[in-house]
C-alpha positions in Angstrom: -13.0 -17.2 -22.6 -14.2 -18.7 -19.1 -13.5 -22.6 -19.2 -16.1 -25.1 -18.0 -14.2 -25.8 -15.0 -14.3 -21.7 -14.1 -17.8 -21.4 -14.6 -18.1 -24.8 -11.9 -16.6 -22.8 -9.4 -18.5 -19.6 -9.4 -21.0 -18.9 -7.2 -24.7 -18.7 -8.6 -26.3 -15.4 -8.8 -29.7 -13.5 -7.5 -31.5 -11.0 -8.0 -31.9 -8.0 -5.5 -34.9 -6.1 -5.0 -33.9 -2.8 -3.8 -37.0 -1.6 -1.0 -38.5 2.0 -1.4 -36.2 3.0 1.6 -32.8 2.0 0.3 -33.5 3.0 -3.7 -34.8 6.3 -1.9 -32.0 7.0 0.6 -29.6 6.3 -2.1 -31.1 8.6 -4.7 -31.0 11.3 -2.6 -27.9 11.2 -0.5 -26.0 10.0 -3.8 -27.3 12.8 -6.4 -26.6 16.4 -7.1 -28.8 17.6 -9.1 -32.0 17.1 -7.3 -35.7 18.0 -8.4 -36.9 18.1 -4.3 -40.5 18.9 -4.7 -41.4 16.5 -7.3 -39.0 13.8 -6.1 -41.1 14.8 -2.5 -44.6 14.3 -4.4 -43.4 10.9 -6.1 -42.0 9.8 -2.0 -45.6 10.9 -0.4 -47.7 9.6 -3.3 -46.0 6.0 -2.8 -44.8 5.4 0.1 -46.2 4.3 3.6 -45.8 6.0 6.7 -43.8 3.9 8.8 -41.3 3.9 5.3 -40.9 7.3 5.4 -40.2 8.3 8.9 -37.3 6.2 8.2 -35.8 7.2 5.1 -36.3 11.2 6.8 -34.2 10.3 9.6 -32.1 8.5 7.9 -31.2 11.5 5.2 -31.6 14.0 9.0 -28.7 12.5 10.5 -26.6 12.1 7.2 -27.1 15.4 5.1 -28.6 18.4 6.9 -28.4 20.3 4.0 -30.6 18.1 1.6 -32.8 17.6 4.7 -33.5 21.2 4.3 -34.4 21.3 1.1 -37.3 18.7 1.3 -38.7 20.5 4.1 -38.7 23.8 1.8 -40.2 21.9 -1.0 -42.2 20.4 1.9 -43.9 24.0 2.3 -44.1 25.0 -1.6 -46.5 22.3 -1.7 -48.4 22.9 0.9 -52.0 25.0 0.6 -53.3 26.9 3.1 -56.8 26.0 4.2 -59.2 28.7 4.9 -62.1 27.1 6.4 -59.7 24.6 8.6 -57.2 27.3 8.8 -54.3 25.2 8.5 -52.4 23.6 5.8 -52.8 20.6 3.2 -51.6 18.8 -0.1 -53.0 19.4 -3.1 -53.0 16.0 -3.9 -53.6 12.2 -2.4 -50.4 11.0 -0.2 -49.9 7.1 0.4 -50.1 8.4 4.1 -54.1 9.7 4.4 -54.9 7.0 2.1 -53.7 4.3 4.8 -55.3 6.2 7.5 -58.6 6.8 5.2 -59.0 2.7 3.9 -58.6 1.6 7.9 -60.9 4.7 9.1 -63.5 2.9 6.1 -62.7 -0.6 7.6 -63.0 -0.1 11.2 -66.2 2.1 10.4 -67.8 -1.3 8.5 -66.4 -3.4 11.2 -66.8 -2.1 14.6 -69.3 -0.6 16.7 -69.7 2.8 17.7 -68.1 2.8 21.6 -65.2 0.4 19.7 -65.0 2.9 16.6 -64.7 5.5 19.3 -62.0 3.9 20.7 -60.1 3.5 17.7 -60.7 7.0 16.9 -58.8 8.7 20.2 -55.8 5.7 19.3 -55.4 7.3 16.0 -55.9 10.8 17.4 -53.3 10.1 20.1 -50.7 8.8 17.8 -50.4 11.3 14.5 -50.4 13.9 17.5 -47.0 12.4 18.7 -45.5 12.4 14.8 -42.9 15.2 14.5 -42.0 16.1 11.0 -42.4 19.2 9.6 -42.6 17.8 6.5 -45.4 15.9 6.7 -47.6 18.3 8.3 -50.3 18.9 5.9 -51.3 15.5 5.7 -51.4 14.7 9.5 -53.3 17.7 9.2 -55.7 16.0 6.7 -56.1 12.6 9.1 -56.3 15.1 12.7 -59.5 16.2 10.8 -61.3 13.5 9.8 -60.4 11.9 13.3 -62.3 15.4 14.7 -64.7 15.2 12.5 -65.6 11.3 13.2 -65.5 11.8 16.3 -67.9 14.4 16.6 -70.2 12.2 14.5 -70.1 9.5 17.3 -69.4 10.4 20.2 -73.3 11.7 20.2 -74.2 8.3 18.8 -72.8 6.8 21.5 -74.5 8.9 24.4 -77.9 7.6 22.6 -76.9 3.9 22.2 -75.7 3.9 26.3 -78.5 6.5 27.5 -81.9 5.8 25.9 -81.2 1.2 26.2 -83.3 -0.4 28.8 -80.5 -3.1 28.4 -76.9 -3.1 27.6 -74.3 -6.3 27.7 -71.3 -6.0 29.4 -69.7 -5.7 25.9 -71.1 -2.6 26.3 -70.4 -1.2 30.3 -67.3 0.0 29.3 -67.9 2.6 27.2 -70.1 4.9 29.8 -66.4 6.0 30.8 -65.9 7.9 27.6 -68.8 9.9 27.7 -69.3 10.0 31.8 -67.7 11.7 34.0 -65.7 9.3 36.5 -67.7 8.9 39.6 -70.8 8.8 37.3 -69.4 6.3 34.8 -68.6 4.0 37.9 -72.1 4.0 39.0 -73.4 4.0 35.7 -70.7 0.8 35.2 -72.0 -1.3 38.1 -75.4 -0.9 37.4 -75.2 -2.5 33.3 -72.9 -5.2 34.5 -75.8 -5.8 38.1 -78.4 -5.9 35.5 -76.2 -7.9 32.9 -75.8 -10.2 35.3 -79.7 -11.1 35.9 -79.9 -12.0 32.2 -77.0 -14.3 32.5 -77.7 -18.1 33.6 -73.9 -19.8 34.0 -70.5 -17.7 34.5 -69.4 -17.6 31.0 -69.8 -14.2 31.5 -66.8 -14.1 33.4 -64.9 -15.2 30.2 -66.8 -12.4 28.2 -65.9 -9.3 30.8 -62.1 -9.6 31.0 -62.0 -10.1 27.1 -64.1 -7.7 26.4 -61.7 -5.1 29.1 -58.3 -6.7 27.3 -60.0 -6.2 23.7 -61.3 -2.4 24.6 -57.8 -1.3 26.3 -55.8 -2.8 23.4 -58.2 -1.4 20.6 -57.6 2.1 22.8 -53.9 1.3 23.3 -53.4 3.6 26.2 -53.7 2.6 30.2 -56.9 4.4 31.0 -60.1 5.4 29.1 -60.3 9.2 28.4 -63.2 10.9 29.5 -64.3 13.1 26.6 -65.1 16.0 28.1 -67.0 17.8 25.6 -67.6 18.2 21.7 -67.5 21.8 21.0 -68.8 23.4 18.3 -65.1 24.7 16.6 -63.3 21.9 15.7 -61.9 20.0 18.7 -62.7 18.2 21.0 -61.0 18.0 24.9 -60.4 14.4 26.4 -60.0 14.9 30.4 -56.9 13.7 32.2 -55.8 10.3 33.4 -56.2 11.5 36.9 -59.9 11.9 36.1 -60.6 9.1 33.9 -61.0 5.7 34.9 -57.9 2.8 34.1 -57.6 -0.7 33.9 -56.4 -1.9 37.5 -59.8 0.7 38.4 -61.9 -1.3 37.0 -60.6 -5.2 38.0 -60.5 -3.0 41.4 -64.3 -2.5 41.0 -65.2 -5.4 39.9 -63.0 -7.1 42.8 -64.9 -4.7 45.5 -68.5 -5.8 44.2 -67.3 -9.2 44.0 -69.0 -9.3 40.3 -66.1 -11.9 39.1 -65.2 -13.3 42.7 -64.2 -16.9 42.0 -64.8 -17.8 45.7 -68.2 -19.2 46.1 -70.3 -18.1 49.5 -69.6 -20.4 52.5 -67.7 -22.6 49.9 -64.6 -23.4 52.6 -67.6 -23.2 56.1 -67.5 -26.4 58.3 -70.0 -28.1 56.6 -71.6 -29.4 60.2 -72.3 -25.7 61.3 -74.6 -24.9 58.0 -78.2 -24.9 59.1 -79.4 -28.7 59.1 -82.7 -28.8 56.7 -83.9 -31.8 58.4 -83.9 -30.3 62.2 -83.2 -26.7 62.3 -86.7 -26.5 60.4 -90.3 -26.9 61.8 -91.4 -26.2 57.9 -88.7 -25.1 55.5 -91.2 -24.6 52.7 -93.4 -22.2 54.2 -90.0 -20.1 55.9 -88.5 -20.4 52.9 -91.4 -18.9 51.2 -92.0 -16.2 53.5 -88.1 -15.1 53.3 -88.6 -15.1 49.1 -91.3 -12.5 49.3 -89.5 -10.9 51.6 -86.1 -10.4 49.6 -88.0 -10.1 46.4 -90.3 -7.2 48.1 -86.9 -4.9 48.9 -85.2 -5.9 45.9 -88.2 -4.3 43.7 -88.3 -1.6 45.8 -84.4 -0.8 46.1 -83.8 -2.0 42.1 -87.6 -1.1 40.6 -86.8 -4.3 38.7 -87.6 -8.1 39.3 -85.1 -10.7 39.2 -85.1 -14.2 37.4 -84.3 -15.9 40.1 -85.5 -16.8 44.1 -83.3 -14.5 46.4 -85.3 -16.5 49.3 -84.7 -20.1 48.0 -81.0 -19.5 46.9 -79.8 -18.1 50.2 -81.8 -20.9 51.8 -79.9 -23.7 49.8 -76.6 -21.8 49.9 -76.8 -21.9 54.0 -78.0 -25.6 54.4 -76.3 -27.6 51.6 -72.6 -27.8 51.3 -73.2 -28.5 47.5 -75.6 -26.5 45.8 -77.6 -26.7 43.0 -77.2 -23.8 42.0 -74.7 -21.9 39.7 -71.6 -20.1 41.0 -72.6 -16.8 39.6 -76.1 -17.0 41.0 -74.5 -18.0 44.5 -72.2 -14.7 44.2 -75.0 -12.7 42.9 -77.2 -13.5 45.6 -74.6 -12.9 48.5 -74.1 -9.1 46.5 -77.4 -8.3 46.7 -78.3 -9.2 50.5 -74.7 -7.6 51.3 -75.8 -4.3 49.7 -79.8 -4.4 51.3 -78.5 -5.3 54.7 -76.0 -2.5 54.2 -77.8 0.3 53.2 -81.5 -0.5 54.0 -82.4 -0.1 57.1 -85.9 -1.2 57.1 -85.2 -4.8 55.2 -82.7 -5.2 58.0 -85.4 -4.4 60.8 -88.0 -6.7 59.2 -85.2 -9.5 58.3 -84.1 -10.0 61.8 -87.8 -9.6 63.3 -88.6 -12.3 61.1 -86.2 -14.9 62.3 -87.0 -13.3 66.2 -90.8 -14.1 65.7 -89.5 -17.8 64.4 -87.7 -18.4 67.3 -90.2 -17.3 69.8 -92.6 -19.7 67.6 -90.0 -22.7 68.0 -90.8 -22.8 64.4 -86.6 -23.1 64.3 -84.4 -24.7 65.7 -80.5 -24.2 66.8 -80.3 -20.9 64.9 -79.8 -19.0 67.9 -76.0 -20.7 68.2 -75.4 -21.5 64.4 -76.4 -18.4 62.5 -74.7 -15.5 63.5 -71.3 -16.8 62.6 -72.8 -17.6 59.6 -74.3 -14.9 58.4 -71.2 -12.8 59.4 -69.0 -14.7 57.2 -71.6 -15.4 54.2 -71.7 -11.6 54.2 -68.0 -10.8 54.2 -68.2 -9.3 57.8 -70.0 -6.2 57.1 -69.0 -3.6 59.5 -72.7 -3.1 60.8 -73.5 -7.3 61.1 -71.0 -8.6 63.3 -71.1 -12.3 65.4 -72.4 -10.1 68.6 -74.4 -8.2 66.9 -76.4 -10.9 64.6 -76.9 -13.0 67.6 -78.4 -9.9 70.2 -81.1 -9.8 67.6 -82.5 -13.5 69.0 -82.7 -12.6 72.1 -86.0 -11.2 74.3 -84.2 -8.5 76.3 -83.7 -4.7 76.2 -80.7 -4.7 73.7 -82.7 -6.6 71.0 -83.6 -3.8 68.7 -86.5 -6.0 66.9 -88.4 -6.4 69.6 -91.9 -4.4 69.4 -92.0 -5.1 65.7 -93.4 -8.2 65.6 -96.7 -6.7 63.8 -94.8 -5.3 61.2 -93.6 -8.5 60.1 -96.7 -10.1 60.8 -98.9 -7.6 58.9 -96.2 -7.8 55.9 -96.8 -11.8 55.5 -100.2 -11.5 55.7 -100.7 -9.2 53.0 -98.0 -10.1 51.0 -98.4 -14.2 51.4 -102.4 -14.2 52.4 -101.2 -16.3 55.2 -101.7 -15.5 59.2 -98.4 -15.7 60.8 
């Protein structure tokens, strides 16, 4: 009999839960007499995924021999499937269940390009699990990724295809279903167009986690390409060197200068902006004519209209060293001339004849000295629109190349503006 001065000194007691993978691993390794395929059902039935892989490696490594005889009664259970033409369980396993409640959630929850994404995650990792004992049911979860996938990935094509407008939420998922070199066009031109819905730079915020959210959802370093859907059951993703990744698409954005943190002219010697007050014999009416001007090639290059004044933001961007307007219109602004000076050759011609007629007129002042640096850096220093190059176009000799299109430009503001120039 323990005295009260024994039972003082003892330490108290508590309770131990045993977990599914030590009561397992025990049973097993510790037994003889073994029932292996319904012990097997009872494991698969219960036990999660992550669980099991565990207690299989553990039993792998410790006894070969009863590791053998689960993957035997592994295949007595298995059926073979003719229509699928591989093998499954004839009953429910903790495993597909997992898979099958977040498949249900993530359908519920996400949209289609997101879903999609989830999808090829899913696809991508019970293709890496290894155990033959398991095999029917990766089966089982392989399928329903296939057959998902081929539910949506056609959804998707119609959601990114047939939409007049798509958020930038949305740019990113023309790389699954576009070819690369067509994706990044397809890319620049929903974010360009995003862009002229958008009135402060909160989108910034919105495109990197957007990007961050996609790639993690996707959980690989590059956006497959899905190549095509056939009609057996598959499907064929193309390779990383033909898809588009992460540091791609910053890179893209970084190029076009979508995201570009440094305003136009924001670091220029503020005394070698034009001066509104003397470079000007009338702002309003230059300004004007350089609006319908910009708007006329934009429409014609973009067959869209913007909701903003090209003309009047450029104008303001080159004459006050604070502007009232935006960051993101500044940048967009700068993107847009940059591209129509670069690739269209006629709003180039008409551009400089403009300011050569204006400075024949005296109608301004000073530009002659100030605005070929100026343009040259407000553009970046486009390869074409160099210093020299900017400031041959002022001049009344041989090597101005505007010269003898004065009527063009003339004819253009008078039926554009009404007004005799």
């Amino acid at each position: 009999m323990k005295t009260n001065n024994q039972k003082v000194n003892e330490q108290p007691k508590c309770i131990v839960l045993n977990n599914y993978i030590i009561q397992t691993v025990d049973f097993i390794l510790k037994e003889d007499n073994i029932d292996y395929k319904n012990t097997l059902i009872t494991i698969l039935k219960v036990i999660k995924y992550e669980e099991f892989d565990e207690i299989i490696t553990t039993i792998k490594y410790s006894d070969k021999t009863k590791y053998k005889e689960l993957i035997k009664a592994s295949e007595n259970l298995s059926i073979y499937n003719d229509t699928l033409k591989n093998y499954r369980y004839g009953f429910k396993t903790r495993i597909e269940d997992d898979f099958l409640k977040l498949h249900n959630d993530s359908k519920d929850s996400l949209s289609t390009g997101d879903l999609v994404a989830f999808l090829l995650n899913q696809h991508s990792y019970y293709k890496k699990i290894n155990s033959e004992i398991i095999v029917p049911a990766i089966n089982l979860i392989l399928d329903e990724i296939i057959i998902s996938l081929k539910q949506n990935i056609p959804l998707l094509k119609q959601e990114i295809n047939h939409q007049s407008y798509l958020p930038i939420s949305k740019a990113i998922y023309v790389f699954l279903i576009s070819p690369k070199k067509e994706a990044i066009n397809k890319f620049k031109n929903i974010i360009r167009k995003d862009l002229d819905y958008k009135n402060n730079s909160d989108f910034q915020y919105e495109y990197f986690v957007t990007v961050d959210r996609f790639f993690n959802r996707l959980d690989l370093d590059y956006i497959p390409y899905i190549e095509n859907i056939p009609e057996k059951h598959d499907f064929k993703l193309g390779k990383k060197s033909n898809s588009i990744t992460k540091p791609d698409i910053s890179a893209i954005i970084d190029k076009d200068d979508f995201f570009n943190i440094n305003i136009p002219l924001i670091n220029y010697d503020t005394t070698k902006l034009i001066n509104p007050n003397t470079d000007f014999d009338n702002m309003v009416d230059f300004t004007k004519i350089l609006s319908a001007l910009f708007e006329y090639f934009y429409s014609k290059n973009y067959n869209q209209k913007l909701k903003f004044d090209l003309g009047k933001v450029f104008i303001e961007n080159i004459t006050q060293p604070y502007s009232k307007y935006p960051d993101d219109i500044l940048i967009r602004t700068r993107e847009i001339l940059k591209k129509m000076f670069a690739n269209d050759s006629e709003f180039k011609k008409l551009f400089f004849t403009f300011l050569y007629v204006e400075k024949e007129a005296d109608r301004i002042n000073g530009w002659v000295n100030k605005f070929p640096k100026l343009l040259n850096h407000y553009l970046g220093g486009l390869e074409n629109l160099k210093e020299g190059t900017i400031k041959r176009y002022f001049f009344n000799t041989e090597k101005n190349p505007v010269i003898g299109f004065q009527k063009e430009i003339n004819d253009f503001i008078e039926k554009e503006l009404n007004i005799t120039h």
